[in-house]
GUSE-77958 format. One record per atom (N, C-alpha, C): x, y, z; residue in one letter. Coordinates in steps of 0.001 Angstrom, whole numbers, padded with zeros to 6 digits, always signed. Layout:
# GUSE-77958
XYZA/...
# end
This chain:
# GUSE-77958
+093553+018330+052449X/+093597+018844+051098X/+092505+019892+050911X/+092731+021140+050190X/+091800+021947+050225X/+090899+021627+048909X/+089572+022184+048745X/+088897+021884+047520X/+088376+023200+047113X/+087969+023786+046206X/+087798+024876+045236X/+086667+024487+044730X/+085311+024637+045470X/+083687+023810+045210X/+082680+025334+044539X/+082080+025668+043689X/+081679+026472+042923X/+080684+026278+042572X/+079383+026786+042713X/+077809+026654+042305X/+077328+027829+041679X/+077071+027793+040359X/+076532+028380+039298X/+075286+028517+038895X/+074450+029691+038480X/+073286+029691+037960X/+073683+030271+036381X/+073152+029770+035290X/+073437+029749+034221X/+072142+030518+033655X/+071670+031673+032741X/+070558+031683+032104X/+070810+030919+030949X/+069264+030070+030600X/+069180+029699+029032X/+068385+030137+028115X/+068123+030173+027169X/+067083+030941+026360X/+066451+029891+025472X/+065327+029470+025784X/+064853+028154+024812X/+063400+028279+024413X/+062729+028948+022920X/+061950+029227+022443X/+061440+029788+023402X/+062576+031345+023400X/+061898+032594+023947X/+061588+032239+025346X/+062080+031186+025766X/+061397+031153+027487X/+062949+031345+028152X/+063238+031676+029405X/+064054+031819+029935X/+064301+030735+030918X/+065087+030248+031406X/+065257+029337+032778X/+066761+029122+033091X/+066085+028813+034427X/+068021+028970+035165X/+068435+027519+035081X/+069505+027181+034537X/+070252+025874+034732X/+071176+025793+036011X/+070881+024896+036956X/+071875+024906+037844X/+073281+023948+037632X/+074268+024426+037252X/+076021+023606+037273X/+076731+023877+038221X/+077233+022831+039088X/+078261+023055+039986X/+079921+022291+039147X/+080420+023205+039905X/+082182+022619+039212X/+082811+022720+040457X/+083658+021808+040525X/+084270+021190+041626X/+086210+020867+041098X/+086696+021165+042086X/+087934+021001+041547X/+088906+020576+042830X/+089933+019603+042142X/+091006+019651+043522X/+092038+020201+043252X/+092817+020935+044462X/+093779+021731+044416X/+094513+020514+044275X/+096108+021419+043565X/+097348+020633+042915X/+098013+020243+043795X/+098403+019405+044452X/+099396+018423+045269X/+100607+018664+044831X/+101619+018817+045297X/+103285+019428+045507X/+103915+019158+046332X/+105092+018646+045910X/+106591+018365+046609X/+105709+017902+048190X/+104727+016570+047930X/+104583+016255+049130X/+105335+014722+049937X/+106741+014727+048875X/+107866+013699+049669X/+108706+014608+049504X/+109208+015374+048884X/+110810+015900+048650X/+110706+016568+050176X/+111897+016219+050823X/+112391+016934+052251X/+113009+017823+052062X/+113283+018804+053521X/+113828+020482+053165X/+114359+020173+054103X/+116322+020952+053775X/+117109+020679+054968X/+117112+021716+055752X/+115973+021547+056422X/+115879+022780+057594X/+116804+022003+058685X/+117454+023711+059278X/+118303+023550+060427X/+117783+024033+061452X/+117463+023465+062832X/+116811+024022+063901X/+117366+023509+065055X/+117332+024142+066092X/+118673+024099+067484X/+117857+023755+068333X/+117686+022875+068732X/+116724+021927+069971X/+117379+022322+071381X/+118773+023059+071151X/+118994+023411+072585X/+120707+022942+072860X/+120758+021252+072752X/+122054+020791+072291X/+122672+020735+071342X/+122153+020377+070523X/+122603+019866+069109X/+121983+020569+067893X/+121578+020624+066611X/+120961+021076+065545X/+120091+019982+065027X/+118632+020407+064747X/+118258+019390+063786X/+118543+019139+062479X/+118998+018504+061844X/+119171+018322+060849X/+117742+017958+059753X/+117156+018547+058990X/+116052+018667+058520X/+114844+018116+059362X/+113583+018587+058624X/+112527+018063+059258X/+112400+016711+059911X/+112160+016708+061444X/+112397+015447+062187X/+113560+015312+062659X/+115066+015643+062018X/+115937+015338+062438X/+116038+014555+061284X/+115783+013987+059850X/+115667+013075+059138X/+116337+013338+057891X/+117075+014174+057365X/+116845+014552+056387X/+118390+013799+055515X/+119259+013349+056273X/+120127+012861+055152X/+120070+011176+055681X/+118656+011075+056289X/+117776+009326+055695X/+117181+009388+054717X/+116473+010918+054419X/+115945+011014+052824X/+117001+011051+052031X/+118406+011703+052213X/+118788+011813+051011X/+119915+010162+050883X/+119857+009398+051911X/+120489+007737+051597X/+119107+007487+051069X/+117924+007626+051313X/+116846+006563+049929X/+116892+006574+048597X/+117250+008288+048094X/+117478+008822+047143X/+118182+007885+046872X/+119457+008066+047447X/+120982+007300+046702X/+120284+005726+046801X/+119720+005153+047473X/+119033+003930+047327X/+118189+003576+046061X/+117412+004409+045886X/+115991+004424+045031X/+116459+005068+044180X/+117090+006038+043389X/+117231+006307+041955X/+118193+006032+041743X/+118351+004977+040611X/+119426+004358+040100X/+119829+005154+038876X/+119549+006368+038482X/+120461+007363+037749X/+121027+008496+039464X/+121375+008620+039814X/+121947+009434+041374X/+122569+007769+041626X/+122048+006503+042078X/+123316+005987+042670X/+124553+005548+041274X/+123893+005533+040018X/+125030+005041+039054X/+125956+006282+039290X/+125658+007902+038995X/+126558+008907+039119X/+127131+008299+040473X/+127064+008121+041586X/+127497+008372+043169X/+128612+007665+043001X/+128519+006295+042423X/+128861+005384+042445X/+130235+005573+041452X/+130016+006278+040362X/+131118+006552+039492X/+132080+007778+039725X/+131771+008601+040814X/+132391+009520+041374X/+132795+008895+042538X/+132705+007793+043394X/+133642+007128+044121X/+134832+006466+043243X/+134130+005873+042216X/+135484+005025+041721X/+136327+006347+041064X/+135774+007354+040660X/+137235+008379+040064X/+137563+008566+041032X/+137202+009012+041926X/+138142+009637+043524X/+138892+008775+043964X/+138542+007689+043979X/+139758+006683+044392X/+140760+006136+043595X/+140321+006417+042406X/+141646+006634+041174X/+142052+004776+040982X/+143267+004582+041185X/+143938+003514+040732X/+144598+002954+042151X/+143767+003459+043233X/+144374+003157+044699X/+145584+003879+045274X/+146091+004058+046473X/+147192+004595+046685X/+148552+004466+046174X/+149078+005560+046278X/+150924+005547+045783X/+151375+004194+046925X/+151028+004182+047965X/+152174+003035+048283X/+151428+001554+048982X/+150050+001604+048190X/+149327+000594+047859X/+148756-000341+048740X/+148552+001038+049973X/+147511+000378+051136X/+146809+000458+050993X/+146119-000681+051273X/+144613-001232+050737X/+143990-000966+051742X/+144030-000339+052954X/+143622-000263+054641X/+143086+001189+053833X/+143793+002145+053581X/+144115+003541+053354X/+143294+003724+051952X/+143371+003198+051056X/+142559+003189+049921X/+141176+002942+049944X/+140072+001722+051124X/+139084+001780+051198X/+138685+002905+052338X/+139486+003526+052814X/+138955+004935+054037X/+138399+005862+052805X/+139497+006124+051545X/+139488+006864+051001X/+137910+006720+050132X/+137683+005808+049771X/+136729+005087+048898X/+135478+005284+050255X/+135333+005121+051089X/+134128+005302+052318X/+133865+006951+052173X/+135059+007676+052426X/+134668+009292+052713X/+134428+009701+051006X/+134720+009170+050317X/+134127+009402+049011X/+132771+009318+048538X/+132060+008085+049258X/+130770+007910+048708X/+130189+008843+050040X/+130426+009057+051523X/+130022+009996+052269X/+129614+011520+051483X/+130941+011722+050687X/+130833+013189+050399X/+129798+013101+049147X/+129642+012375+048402X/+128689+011716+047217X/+127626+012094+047689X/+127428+011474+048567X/+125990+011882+049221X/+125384+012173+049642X/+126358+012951+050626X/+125350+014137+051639X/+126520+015499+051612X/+127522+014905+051006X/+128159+016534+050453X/+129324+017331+051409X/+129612+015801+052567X/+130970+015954+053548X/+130901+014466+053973X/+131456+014464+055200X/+131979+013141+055962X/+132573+013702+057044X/+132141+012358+058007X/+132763+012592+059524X/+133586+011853+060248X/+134725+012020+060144X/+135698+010691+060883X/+136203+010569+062319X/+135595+009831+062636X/+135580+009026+064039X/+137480+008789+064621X/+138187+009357+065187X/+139576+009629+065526X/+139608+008994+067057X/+140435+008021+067018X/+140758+007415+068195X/+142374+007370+068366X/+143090+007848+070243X/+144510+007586+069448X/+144809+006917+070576X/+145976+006097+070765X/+147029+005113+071647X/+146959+005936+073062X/+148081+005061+073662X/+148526+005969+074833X/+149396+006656+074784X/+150062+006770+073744X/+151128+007143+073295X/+150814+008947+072750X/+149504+008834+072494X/+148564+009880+071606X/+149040+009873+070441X/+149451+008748+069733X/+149403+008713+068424X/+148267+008224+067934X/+147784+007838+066486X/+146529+007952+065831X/+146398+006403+066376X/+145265+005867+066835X/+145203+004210+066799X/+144016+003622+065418X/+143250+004623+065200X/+141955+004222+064530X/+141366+005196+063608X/+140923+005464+062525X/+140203+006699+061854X/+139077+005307+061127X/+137814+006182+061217X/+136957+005113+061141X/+136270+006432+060561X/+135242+005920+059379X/+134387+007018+058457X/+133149+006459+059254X/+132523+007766+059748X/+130861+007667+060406X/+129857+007370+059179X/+128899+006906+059380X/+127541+007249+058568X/+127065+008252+059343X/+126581+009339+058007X/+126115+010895+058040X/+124647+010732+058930X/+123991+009677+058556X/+122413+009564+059261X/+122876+009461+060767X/+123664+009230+061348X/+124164+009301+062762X/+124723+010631+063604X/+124900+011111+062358X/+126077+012209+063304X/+124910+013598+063413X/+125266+014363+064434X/+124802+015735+064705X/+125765+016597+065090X/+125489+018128+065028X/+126930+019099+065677X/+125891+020282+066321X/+126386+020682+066765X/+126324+021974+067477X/+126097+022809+066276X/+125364+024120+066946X/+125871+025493+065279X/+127201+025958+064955X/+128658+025340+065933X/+129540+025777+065619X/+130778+024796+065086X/+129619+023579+065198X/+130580+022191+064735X/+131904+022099+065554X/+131405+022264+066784X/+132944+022021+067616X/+132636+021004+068595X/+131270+020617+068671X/+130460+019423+069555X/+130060+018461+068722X/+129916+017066+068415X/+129571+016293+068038X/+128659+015133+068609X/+127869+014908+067835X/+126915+013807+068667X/+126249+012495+067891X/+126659+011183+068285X/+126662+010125+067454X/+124758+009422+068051X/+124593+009018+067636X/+123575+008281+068176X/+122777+007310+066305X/+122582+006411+066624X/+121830+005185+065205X/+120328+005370+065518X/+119883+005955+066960X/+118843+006580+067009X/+117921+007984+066245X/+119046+008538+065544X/+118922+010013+065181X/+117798+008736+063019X/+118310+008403+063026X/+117137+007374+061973X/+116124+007023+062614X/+115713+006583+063669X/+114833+006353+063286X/+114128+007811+063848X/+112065+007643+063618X/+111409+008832+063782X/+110796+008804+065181X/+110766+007745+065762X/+109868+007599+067510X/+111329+006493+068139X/+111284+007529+069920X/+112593+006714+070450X/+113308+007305+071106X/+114213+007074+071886X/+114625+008277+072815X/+115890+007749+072327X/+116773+009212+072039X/+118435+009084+071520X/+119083+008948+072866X/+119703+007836+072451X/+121152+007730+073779X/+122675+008229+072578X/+123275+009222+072999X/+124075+009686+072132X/+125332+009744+072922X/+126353+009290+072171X/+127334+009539+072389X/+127923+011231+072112X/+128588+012041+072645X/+129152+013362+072675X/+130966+013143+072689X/+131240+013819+071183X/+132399+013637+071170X/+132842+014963+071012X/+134075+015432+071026X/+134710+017514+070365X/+135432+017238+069097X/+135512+018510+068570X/+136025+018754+067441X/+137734+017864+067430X/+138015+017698+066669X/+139698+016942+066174X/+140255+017846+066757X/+141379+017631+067409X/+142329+018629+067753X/+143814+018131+067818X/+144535+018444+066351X/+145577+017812+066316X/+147091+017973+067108X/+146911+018813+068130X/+147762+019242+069066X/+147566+019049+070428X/+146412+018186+070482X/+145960+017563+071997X/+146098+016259+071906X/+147044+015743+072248X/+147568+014028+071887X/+146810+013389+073644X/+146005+014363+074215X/+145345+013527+075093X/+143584+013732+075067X/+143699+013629+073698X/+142321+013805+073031X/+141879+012383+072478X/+141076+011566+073236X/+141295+009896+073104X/+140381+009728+072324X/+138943+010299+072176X/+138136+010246+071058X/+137669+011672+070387X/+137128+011727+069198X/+137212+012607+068679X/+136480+013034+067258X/+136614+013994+066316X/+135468+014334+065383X/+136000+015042+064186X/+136825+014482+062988X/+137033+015533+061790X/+135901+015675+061155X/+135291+016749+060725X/+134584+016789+060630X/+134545+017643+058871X/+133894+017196+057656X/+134162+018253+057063X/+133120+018305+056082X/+132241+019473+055450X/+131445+020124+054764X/+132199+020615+053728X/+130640+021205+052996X/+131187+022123+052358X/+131295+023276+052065X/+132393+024357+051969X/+132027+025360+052295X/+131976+026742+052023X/+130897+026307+050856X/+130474+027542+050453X/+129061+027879+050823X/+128869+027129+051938X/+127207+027610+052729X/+127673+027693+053908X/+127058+028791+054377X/+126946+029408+056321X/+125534+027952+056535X/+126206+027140+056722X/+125201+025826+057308X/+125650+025215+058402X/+125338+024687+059258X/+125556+023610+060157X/+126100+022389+059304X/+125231+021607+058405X/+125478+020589+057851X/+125931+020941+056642X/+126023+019591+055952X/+126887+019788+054739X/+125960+019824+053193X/+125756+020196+052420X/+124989+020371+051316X/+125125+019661+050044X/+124906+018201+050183X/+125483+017682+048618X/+125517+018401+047150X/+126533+017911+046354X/+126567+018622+045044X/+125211+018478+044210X/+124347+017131+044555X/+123150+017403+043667X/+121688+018009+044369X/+122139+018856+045378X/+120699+019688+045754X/+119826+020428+044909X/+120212+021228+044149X/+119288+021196+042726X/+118772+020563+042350X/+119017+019349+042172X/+118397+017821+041117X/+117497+017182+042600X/+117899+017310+043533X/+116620+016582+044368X/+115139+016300+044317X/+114861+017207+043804X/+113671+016848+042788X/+113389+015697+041888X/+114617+015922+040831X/+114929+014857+039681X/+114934+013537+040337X/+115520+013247+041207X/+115895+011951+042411X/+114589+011688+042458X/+113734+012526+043038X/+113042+012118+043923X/+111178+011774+042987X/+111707+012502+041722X/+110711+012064+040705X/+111068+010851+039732X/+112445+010378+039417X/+113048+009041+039695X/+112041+008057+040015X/+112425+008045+041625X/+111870+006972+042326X/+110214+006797+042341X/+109819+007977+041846X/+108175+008039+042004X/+107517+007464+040486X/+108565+007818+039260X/+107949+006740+037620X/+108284+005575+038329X/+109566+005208+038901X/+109704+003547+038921X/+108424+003012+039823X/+108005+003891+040974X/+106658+003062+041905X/+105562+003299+040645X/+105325+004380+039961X/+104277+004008+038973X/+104175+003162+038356X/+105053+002430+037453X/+105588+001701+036705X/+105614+000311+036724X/+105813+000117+038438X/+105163-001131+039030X/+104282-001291+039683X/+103296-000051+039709X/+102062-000381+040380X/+101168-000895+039192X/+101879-000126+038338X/+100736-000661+036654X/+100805-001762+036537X/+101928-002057+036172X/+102048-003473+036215X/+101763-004551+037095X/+101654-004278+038139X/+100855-005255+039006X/+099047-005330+039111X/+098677-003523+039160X/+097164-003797+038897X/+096709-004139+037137X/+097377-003443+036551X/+097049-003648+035037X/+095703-003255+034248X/+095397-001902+034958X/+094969-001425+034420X/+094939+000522+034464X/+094486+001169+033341X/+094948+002699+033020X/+093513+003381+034097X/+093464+004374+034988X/+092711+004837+035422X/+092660+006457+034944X/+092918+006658+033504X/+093281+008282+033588X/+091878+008607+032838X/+090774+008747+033786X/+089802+009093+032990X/+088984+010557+034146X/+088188+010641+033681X/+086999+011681+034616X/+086158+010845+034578X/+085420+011038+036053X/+084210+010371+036648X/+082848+011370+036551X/+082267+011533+035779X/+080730+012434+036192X/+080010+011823+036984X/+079461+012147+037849X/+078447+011662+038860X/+077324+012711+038828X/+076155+011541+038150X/+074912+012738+038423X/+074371+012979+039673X/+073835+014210+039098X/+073059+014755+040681X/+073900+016292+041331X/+073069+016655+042561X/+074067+017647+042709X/+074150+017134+044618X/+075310+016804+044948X/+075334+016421+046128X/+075827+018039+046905X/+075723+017940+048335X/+076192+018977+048606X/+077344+019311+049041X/+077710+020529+049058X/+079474+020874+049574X/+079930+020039+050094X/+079225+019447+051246X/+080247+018495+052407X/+080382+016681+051628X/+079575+016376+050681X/+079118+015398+050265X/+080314+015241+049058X/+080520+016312+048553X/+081548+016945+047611X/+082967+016233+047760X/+083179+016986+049232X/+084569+016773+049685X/+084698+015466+050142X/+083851+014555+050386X/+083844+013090+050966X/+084015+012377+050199X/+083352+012321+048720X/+083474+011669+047630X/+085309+011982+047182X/+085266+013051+046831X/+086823+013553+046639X/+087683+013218+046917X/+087559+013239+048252X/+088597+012734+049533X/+088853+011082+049309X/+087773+010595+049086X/+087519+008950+048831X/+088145+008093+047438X/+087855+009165+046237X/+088578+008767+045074X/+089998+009254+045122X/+090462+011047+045731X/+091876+010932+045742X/+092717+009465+046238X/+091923+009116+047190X/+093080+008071+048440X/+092765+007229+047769X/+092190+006778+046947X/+092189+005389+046503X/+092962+005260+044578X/+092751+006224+044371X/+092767+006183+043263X/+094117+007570+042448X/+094657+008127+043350X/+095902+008765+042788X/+097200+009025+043747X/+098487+009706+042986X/+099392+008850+043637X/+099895+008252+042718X/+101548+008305+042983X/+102147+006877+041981X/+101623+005405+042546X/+101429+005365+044017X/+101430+003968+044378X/+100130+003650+044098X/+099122+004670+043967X/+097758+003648+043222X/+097983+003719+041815X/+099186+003867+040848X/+098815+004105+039509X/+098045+002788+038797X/+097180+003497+037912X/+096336+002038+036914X/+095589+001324+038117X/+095013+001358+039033X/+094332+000525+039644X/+092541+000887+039177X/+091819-000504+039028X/+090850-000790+038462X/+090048+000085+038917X/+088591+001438+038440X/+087718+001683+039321X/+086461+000768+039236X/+086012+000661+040684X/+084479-000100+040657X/+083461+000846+040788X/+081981+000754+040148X/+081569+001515+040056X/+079851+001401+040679X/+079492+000964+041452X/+078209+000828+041750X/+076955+002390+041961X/+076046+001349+041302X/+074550+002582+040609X/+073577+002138+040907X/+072587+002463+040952X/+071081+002340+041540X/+070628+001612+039962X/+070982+002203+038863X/+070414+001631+037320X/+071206+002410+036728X/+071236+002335+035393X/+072136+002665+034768X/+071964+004582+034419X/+070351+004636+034184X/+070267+006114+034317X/+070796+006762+035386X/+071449+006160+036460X/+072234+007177+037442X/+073433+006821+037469X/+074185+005958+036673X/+075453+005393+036555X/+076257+006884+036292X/+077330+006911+037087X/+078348+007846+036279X/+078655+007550+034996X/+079325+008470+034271X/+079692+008889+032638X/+080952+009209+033578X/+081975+007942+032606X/+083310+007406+032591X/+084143+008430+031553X/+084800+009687+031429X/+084885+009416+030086X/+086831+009589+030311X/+087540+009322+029064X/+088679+009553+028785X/+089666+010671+028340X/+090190+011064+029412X/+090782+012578+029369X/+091891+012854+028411X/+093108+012133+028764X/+094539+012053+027924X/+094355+010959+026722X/+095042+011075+025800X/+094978+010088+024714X/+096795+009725+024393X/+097407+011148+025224X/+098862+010512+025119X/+099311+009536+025492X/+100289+009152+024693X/+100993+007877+025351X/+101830+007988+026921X/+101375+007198+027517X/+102330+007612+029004X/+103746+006831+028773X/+103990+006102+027655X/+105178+005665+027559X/+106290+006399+027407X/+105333+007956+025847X/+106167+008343+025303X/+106554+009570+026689X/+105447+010261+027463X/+105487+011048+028713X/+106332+010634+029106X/+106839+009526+030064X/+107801+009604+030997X/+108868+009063+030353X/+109375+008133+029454X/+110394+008886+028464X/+110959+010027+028505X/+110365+010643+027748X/+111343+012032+028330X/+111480+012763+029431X/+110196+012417+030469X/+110626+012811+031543X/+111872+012023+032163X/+112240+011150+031963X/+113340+010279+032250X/+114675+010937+031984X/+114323+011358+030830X/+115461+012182+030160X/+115933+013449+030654X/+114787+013832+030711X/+114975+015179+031701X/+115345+014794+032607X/+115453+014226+033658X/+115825+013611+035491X/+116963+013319+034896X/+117706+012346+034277X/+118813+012200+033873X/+119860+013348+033550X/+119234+014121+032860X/+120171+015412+032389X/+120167+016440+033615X/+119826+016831+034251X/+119571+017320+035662X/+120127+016888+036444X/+120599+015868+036735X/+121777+014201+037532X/+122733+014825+037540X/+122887+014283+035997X/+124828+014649+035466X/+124900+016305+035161X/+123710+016912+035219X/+124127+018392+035279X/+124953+018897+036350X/+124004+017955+037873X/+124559+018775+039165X/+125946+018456+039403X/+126278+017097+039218X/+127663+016499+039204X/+128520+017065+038210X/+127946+017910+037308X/+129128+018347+035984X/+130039+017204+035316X/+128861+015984+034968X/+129278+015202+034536X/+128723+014532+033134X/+129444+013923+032183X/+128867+013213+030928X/+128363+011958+031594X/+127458+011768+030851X/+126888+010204+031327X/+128034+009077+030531X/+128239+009345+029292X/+129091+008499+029136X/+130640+007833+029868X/+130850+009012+030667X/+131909+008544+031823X/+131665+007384+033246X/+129902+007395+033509X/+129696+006616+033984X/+129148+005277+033056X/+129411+004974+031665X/+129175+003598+031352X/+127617+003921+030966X/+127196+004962+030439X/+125843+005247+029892X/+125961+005755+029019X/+125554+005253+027542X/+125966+005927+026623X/+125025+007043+025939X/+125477+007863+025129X/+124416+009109+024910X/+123873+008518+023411X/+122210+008351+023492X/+121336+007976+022309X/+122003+008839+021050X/+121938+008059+019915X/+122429+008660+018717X/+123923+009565+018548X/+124548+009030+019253X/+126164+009419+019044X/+126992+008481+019814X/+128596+009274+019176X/+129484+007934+019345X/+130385+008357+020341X/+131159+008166+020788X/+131844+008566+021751X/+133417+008108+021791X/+134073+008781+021177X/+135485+008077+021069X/+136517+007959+021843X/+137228+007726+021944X/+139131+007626+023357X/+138811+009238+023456X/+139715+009649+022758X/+139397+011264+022222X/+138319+012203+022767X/+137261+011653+022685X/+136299+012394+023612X/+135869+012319+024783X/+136301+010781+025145X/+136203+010344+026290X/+137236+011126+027156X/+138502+011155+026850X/+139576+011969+027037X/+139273+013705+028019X/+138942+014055+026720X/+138458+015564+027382X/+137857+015773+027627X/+136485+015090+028099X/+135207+015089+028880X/+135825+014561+030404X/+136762+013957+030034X/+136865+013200+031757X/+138306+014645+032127X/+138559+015046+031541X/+139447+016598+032030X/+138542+017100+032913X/+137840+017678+031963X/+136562+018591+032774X/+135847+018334+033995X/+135718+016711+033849X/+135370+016095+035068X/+136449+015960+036577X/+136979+015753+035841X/+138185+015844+036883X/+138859+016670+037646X/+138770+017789+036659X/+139345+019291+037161X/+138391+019967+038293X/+137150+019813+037645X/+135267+020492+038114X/+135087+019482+039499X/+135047+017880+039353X/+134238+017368+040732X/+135374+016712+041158X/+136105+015479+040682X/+136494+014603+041205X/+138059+015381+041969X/+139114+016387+041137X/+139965+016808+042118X/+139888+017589+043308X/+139117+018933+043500X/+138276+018941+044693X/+137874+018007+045879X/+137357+017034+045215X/+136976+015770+046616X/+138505+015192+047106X/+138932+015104+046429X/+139988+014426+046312X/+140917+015411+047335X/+141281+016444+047115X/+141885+017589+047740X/+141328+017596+048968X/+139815+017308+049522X/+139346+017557+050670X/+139652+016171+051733X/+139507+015105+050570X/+140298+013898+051669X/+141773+013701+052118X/+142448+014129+050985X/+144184+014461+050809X/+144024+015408+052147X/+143388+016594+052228X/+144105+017193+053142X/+143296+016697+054710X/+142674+016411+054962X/+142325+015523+056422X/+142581+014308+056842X/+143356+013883+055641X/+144161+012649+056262X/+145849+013026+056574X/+145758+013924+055865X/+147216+014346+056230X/+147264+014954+057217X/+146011+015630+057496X/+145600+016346+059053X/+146035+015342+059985X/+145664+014435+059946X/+145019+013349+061036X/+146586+012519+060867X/+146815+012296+059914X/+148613+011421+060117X/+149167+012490+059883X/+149654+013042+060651X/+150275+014104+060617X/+151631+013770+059610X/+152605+013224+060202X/+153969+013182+058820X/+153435+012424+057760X/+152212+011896+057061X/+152554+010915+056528X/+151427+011699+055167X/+152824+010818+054372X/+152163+011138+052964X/+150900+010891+052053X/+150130+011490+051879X/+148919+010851+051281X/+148989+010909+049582X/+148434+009604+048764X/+148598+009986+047487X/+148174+009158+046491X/+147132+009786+045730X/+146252+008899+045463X/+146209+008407+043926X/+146604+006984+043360X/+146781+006895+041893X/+145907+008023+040797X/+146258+008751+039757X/+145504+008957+039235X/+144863+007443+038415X/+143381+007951+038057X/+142646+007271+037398X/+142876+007023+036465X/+142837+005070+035789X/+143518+004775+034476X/+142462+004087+033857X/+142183+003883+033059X/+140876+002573+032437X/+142248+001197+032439X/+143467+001821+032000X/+143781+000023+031960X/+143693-000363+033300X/
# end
């Protein structure tokens, strides 16, 4: 962490006599986006990394883990996509559909695992988890490995090729599908904008229970007399950041030991706002940022909007918009790769009913 350490000579003027006051001011630089991950793409030679480490859609399953405004949306854009189950009410065929749904939910495609007979007809379509899979820069190579999670470990990977629905002696295999309005390797979920919002989510809820477990407010300034020097500066600094900020130290008690009280630090109290009423609306804000990226009402997922009502009627033409904007799209992208993949066979998916 860098520090911004500043030593001042001050003139004073005190019955006509002059003298230098010495003040030092000390400051720590602002800390930033030091969890949110960046989906950097980088070519190791075989395969592509998929963000920093190779890690990056394990950050974005915690997300969907850890903010429960992102998994309530995820969660309610699987159940519209899967509507009222299939037209001819396979339940085999209806949970594939419901798997590549919450896939595309959350990392913004899906990868299906294609196995066929001896016959080279289809024997198996099986939906991958995204934290497994890797491609080439031209997505025509595929590479499975449960190693690609974790961060230390040597990948034993399976290597599979692109789907190829005219090679019936193509025994394993890779549909593979993004989205594609990015020149990417990987696929780009609909709430990459809001990743932030997610990811400041999960960081009030660790505040929230760190308070509550230590139980007590630490939002004050510490004066420490004396003038220690530069390096003495940054040690102390270094010592109260790590202990004392951070959501996961929030509210934890400070101890304070002094030689006597004339050298005791001066405690004093900075904010007087309420942190209730603060993250409140920051809540609000992360929320509206959610259902922004999804182009969705919260009230469609079973959240209702403070101080209004919400009728059939409105419910009605809010779920148009929704439907037209996110959920037929997804829907269109599974319709047409299963029809890829069963070649004669009809795909067709109930529309969505509340009864």
């Amino acid at each position: 962490m860098e520090k911004n350490i500043q030593n001042m000579s001050v003139k004073k003027t005190t019955n006509n006599a002059t003298r230098k006051v010495s003040v030092a001011f000390s400051s720590i630089n602002q800390i930033v986006e030091t969890n949110v991950k960046k989906p950097i793409e980088k070519d190791n030679g075989e395969f592509v990394y998929w963000g920093e480490a190779n890690l990056y859609p394990v950050y974005l399953y915690s997300l969907y883990q850890e903010s429960p405004t992102l998994q309530a949306i995820i969660n309610g854009v699987v159940d519209y996509t899967a509507g009222n189950g299939m037209e001819d009410d396979d339940v085999e065929m209806e949970n594939l559909v419901r798997q590549m749904a919450l896939s595309y939910a959350i990392y913004g495609g899906f990868a299906l695992s294609i196995s066929r007979n001896r016959f080279g007809g289809i024997a198996k379509v099986t939906v991958l988890d995204m934290r497994y899979v890797r491609s080439n820069r031209e997505n025509t190579q595929f590479f499975y490995s449960e190693a690609f999670a974790r961060k230390w470990g040597r990948s034993q990977m399976i290597k599979l090729p692109k789907f190829d629905p005219e090679d019936k002696q193509q025994w394993e295999s890779i549909y593979y599908v993004k989205t594609s309005n990015y020149s990417t390797v990987y696929p780009i979920p609909m709430y990459s904008a809001a990743v932030n919002s997610a990811e400041c989510e999960k960081l009030i809820s660790d505040f929230h229970l760190n308070s509550i477990h230590n139980g007590f407010s630490s939002n004050v300034m510490v004066s420490i007399n004396g003038f220690p020097t530069d390096e003495e500066k940054s040690q102390i600094e270094d010592a109260f950041n790590e202990k004392f900020t951070g959501s996961e130290n929030a509210a934890r008690p400070i101890l304070v030991f002094s030689q006597d009280k004339e050298h005791a630090p001066e405690i004093m109290k900075l904010d007087t706002d309420s942190f209730a009423d603060r993250y409140s609306t920051l809540s609000k804000k992360i929320q509206f940022d959610l259902f922004t990226a999804f182009r969705c009402n919260p009230n469609l997922m079973g959240i209702p909007t403070e101080g209004t009502g919400f009728s059939g009627e409105e419910y009605e033409n809010t779920f148009k918009l929704f439907n037209r904007f996110t959920i037929k799209p997804i829907q269109k992208l599974i319709i047409n790769a299963l029809s890829t993949i069963y070649e004669n066979k009809e795909i067709a998916i109930k529309p969505f009913s509340m009864d």
